[in-house]
C-alpha positions as CSV (number, residue, x, y, z in Angstrom):
1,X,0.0,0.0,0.0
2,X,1.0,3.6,-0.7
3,X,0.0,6.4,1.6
4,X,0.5,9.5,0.9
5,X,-0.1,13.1,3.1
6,X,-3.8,12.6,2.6
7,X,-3.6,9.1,3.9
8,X,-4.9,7.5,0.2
9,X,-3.6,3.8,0.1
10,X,-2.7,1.7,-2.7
11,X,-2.9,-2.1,-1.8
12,X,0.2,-3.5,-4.3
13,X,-1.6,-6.6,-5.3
14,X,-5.1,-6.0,-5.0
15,X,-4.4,-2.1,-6.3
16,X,-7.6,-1.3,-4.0
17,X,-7.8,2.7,-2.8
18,X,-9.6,3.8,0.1
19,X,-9.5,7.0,1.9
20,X,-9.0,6.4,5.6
21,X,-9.8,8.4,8.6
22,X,-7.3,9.6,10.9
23,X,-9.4,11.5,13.5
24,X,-9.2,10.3,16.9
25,X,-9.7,13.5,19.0
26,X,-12.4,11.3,20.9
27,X,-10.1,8.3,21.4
28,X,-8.3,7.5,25.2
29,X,-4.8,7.2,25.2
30,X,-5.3,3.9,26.5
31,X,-7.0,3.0,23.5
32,X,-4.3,4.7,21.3
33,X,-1.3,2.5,23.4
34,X,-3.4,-0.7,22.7
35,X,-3.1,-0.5,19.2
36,X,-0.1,0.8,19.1
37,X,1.1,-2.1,20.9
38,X,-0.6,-4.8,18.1
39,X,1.9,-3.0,15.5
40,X,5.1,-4.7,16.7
41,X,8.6,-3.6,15.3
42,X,10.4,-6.7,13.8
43,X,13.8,-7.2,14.7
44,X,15.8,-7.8,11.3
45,X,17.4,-10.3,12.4
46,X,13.8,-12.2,13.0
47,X,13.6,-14.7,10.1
48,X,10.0,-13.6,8.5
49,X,9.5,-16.5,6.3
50,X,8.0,-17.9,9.4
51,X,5.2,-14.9,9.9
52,X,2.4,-14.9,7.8
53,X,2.7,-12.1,4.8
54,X,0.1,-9.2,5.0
55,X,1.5,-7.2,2.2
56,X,3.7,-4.2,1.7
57,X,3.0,-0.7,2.5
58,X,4.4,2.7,1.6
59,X,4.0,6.0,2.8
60,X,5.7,9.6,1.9
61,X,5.0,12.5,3.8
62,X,4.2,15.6,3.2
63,X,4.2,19.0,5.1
64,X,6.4,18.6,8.2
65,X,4.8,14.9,8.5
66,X,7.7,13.1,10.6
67,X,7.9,9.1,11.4
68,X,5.6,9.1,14.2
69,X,2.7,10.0,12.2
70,X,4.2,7.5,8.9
71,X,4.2,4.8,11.3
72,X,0.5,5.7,12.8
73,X,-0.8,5.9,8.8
74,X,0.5,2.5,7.9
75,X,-0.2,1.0,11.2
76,X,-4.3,2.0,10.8
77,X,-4.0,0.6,7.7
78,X,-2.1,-2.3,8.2
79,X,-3.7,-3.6,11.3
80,X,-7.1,-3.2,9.4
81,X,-5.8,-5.5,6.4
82,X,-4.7,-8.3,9.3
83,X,-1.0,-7.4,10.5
84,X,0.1,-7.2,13.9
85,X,4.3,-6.4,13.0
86,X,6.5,-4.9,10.5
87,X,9.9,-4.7,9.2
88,X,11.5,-1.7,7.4
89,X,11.8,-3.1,4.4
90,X,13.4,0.8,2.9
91,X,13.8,4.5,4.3
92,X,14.5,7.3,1.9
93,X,15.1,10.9,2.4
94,X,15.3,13.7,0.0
95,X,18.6,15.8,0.2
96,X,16.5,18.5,-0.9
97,X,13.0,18.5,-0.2
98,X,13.5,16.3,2.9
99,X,10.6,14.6,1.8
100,X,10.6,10.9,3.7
101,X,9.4,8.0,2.0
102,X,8.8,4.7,4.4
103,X,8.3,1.3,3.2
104,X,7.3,-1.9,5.8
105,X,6.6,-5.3,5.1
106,X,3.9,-6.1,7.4
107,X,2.9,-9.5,9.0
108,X,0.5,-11.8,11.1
109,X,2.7,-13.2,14.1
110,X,2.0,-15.5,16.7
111,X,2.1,-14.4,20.4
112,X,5.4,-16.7,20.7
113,X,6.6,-15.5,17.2
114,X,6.6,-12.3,18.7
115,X,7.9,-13.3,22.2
116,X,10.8,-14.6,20.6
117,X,11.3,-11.5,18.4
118,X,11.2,-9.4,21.7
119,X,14.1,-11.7,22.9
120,X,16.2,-10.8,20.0
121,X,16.4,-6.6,21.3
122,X,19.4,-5.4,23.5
123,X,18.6,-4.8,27.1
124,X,19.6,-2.3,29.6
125,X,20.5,0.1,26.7
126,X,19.2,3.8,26.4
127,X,18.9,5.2,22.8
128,X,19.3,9.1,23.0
129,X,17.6,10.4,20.0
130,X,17.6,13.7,18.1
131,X,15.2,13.7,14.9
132,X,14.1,12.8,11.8
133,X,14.8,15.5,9.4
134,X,18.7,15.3,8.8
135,X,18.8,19.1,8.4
136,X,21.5,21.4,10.3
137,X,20.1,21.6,13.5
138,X,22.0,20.3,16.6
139,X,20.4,19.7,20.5
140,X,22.2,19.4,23.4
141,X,22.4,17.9,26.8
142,X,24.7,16.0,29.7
143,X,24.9,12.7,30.0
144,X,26.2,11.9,33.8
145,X,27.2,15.3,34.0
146,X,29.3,15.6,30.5
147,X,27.9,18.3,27.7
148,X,26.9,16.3,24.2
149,X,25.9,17.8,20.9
150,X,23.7,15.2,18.7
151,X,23.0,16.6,15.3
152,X,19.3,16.2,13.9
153,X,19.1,12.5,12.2
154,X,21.3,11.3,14.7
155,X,20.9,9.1,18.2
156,X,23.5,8.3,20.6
157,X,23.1,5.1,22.1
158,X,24.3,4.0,25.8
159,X,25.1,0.5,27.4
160,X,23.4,1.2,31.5
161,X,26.4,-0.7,33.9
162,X,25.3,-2.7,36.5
163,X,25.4,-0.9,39.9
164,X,26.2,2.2,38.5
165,X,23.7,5.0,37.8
166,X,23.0,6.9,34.6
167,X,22.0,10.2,34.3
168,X,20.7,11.8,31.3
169,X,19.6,15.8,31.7
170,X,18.4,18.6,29.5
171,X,17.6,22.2,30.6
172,X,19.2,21.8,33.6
173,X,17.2,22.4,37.1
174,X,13.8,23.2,35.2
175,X,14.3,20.8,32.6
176,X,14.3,16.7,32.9
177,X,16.3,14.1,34.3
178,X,16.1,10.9,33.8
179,X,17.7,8.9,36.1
180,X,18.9,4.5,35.2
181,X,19.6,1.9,37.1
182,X,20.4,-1.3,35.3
183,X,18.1,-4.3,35.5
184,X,18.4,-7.5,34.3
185,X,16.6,-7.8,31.3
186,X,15.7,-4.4,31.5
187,X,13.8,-3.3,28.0
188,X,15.5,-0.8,25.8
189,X,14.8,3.1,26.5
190,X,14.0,5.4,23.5
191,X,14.5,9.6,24.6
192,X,14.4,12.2,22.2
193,X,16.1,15.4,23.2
194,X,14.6,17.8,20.5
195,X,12.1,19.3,22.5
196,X,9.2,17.3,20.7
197,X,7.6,13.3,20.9
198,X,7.2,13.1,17.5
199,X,3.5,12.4,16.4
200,X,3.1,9.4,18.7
201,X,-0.8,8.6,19.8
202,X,0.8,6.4,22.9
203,X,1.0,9.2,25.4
204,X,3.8,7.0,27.5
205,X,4.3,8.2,31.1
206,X,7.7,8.8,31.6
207,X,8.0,6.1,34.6
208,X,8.5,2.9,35.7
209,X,10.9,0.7,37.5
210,X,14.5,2.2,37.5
211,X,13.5,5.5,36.2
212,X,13.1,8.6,37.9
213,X,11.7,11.5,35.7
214,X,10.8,15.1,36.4
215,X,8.7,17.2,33.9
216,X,11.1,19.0,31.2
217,X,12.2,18.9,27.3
218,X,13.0,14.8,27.1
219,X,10.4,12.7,25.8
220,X,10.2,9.3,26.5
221,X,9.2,7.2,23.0
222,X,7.2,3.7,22.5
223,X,9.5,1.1,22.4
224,X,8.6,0.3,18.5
225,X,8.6,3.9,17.0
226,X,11.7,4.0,19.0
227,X,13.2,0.9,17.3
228,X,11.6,2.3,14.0
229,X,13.8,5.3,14.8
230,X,17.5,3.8,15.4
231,X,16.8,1.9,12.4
232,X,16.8,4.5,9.8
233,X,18.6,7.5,11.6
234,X,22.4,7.1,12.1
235,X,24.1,6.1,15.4
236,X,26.4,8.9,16.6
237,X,30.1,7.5,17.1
């Protein structure tokens, strides 16, 4: 399927075109995290010969439209034709335009397909993240007390060490801190430092076991836009 700014989808094989509709200014945030969470990221080194094929879909944005809101257009889609994951199949940027065009194969998965998918991601690892549109723009903040620069379409990723804390601040007192403790198997961490969430229905509270968050300018993401994210921007060395 193709889906373009005003969210018209071409099916690749059945070349069927519907207009969808995106409003959901009446739906809970609960409700929005629930289907968020049937759209599961597919690690790529899951084989998917073993998941049932839904199809292909693409979508290029249009107007500011970042990767959040791609991934929320093909997900309403997708999870309507059947799917429950995805893989990035391709991510293209314009140099120019900075149009983005995103392409996922999407799937039907098993609950144990998808527990051992889940197995496959790091743990106790924090992923740092600017943006999305690769343009000139840099964002700072301190991680355990040392100034970093990330440039827009980069992330920085970090490795939490056991008994040791991490502490990852922006803005200073009135800003946020997030403060890690390792865990074992401890889920990865997705933080954007640009000041924005991206356009991501989830509405995650920034808490939870071994975090410690006040309110500020760091946004916590959903673990698969976050894995969505690390996947097509470029890891800062």
């Amino acid at each position: 399927m193709k889906i373009d700014f005003y969210r018209k989808v071409t099916y690749f094989v059945f070349f069927l075109i519907v207009v969808p509709s995106l409003s959901n200014g009446q739906t809970s945030k609960s409700q929005e995290r629930s289907r968020e969470e049937r759209f599961i990221f597919i690690d790529k080194k899951f084989d998917a010969s073993f998941l049932k094929s839904i199809g292909p879909f693409q979508c290029v944005s249009k107007d500011g439209d970042d990767l959040g809101d791609m991934l929320r257009a093909i997900r309403v889609q997708a999870v309507n034709a059947g799917a429950n994951c995805f893989k990035l199949r391709d991510f293209q940027i314009n140099d120019t335009t900075k149009q983005i065009v995103l392409t996922l194969d999407t799937y039907l998965a098993s609950d144990r397909q998808l527990e051992l998918n889940s197995e496959m991601h790091e743990t106790n690892v924090v992923y740092i993240i600017s943006d999305d549109k690769f343009s000139d723009k840099d964002y700072s903040f301190k991680l355990n007390g040392v100034a970093m620069n990330i440039k827009s379409g980069y992330y920085h990723k970090h490795y939490l060490k056991k008994g040791t804390e991490t502490i990852i601040n922006k803005g200073g007192f009135t800003g946020t801190s997030f403060r890690l403790k390792w865990e074992e198997n401890k889920p990865p961490l997705f933080l954007t430092v640009s000041g924005i969430a991206f356009a991501e229905p989830t509405g995650i509270p920034a808490k939870g076991p071994g975090v410690a968050v006040t309110t500020g300018k760091i946004n916590q993401l959903s673990k698969n836009l976050g894995l969505l994210l690390v996947n097509t921007l470029v890891e800062m060395k």
